[in-house]
Backbone as CSV, one residue per row, in Angstrom:
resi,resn,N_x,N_y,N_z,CA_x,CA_y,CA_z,C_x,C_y,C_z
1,UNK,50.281,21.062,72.628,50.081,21.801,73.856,49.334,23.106,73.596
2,UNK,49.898,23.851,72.358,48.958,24.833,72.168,47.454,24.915,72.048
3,UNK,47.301,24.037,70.829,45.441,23.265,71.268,44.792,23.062,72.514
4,UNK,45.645,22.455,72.704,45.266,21.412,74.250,44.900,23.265,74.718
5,UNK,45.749,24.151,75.352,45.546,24.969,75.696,44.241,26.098,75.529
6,UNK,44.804,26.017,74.240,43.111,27.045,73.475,41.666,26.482,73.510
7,UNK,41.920,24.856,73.854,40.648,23.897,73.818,40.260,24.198,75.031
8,UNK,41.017,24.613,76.010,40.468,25.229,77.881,39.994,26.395,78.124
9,UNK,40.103,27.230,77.024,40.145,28.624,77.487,38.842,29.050,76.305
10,UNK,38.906,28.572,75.185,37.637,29.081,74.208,36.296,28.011,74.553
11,UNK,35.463,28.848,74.333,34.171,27.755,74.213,33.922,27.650,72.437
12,UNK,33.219,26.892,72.298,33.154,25.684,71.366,32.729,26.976,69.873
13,UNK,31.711,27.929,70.500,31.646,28.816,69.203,32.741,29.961,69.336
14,UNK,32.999,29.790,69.991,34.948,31.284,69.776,35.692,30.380,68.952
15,UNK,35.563,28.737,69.672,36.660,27.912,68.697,36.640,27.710,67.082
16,UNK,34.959,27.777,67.077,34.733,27.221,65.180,35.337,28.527,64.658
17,UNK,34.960,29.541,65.350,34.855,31.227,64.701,36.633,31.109,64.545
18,UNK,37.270,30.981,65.364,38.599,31.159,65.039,38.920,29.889,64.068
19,UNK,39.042,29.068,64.117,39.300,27.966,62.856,38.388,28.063,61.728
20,UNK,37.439,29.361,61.255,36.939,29.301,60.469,37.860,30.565,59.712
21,UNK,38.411,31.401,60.824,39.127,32.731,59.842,40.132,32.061,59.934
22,UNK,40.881,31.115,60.435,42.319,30.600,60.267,42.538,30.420,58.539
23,UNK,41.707,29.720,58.302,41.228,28.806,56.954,41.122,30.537,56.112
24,UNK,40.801,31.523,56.675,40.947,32.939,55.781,42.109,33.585,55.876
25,UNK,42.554,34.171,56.533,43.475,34.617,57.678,44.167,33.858,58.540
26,UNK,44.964,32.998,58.053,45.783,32.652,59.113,46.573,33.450,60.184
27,UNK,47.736,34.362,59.615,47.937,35.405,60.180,47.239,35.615,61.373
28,UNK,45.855,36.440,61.199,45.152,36.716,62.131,44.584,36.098,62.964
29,UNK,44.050,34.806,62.945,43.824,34.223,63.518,45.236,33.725,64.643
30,UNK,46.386,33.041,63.968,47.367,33.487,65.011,47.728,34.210,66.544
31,UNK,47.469,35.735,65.533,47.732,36.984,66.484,46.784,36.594,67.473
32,UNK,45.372,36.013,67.411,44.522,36.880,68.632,44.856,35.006,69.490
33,UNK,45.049,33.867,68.477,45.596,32.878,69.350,46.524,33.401,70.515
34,UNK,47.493,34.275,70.169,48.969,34.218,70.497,48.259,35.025,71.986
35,UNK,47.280,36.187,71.330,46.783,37.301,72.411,45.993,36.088,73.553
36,UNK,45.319,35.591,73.360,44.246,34.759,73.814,45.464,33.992,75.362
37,UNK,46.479,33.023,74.479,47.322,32.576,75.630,47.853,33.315,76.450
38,UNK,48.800,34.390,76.083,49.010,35.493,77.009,48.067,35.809,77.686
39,UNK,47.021,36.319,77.759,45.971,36.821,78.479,45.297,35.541,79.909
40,UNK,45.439,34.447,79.071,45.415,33.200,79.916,46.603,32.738,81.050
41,UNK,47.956,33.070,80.474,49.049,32.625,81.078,49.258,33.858,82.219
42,UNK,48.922,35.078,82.135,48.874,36.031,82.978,47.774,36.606,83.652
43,UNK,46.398,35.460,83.755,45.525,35.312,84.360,44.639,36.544,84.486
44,UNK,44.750,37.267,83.103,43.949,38.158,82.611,42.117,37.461,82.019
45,UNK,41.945,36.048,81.900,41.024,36.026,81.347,40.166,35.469,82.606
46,UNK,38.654,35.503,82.847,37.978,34.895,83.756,36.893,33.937,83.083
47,UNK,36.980,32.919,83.451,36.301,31.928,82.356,36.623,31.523,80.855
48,UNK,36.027,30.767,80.152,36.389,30.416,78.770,35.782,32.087,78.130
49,UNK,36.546,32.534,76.902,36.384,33.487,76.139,35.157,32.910,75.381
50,UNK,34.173,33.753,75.119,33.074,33.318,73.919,33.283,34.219,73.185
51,UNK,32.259,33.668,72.030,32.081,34.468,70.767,32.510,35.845,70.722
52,UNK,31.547,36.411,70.945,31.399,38.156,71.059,33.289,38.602,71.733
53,UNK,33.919,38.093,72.453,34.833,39.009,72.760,35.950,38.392,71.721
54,UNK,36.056,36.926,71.262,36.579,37.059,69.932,36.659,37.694,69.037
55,UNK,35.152,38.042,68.859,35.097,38.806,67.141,35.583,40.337,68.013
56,UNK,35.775,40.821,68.921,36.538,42.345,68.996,38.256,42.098,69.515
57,UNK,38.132,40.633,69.663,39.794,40.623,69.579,40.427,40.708,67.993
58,UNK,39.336,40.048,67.028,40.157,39.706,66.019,39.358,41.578,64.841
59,UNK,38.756,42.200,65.280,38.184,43.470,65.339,39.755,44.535,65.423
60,UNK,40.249,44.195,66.918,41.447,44.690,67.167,42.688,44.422,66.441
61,UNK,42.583,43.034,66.055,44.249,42.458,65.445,43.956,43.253,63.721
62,UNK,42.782,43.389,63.358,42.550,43.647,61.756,42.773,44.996,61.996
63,UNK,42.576,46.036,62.793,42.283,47.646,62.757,44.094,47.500,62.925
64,UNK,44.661,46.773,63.879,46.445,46.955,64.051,46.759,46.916,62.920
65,UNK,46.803,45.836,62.260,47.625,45.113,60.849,47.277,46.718,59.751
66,UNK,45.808,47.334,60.030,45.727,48.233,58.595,46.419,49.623,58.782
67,UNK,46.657,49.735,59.975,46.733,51.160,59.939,48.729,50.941,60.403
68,UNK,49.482,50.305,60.639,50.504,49.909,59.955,51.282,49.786,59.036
């Protein structure tokens, strides 16, 4: 269900980009999954997420984790 989910909401290059840092970063990749559904389930997102606002979600989850 989670797939199924993230497969509706990312387009096809947010998707490789995140299963490519999973395979680095799991962790992180996670977090901006976890961010991504929330944002979906509370009808914060408009359309599928692309590229570019991935790489400043996962921008955001790396600047959290360091300064922690």
């Amino acid at each position: 269900m989670r797939k199924t989910m993230l497969m509706s909401v990312l387009d096809n290059d947010a998707r490789e980009r995140l299963a490519r840092i999973a395979i680095v970063i799991p962790q992180n990749a996670r977090a901006v999954e976890d961010m991504i559904l929330r944002m979906a389930q509370t009808a914060q997102l408009r359309g599928k997420v692309r590229e570019d606002p991935l790489i400043d979600l996962l921008g955001y989850i790396s600047e959290s984790k360091h300064s922690t």
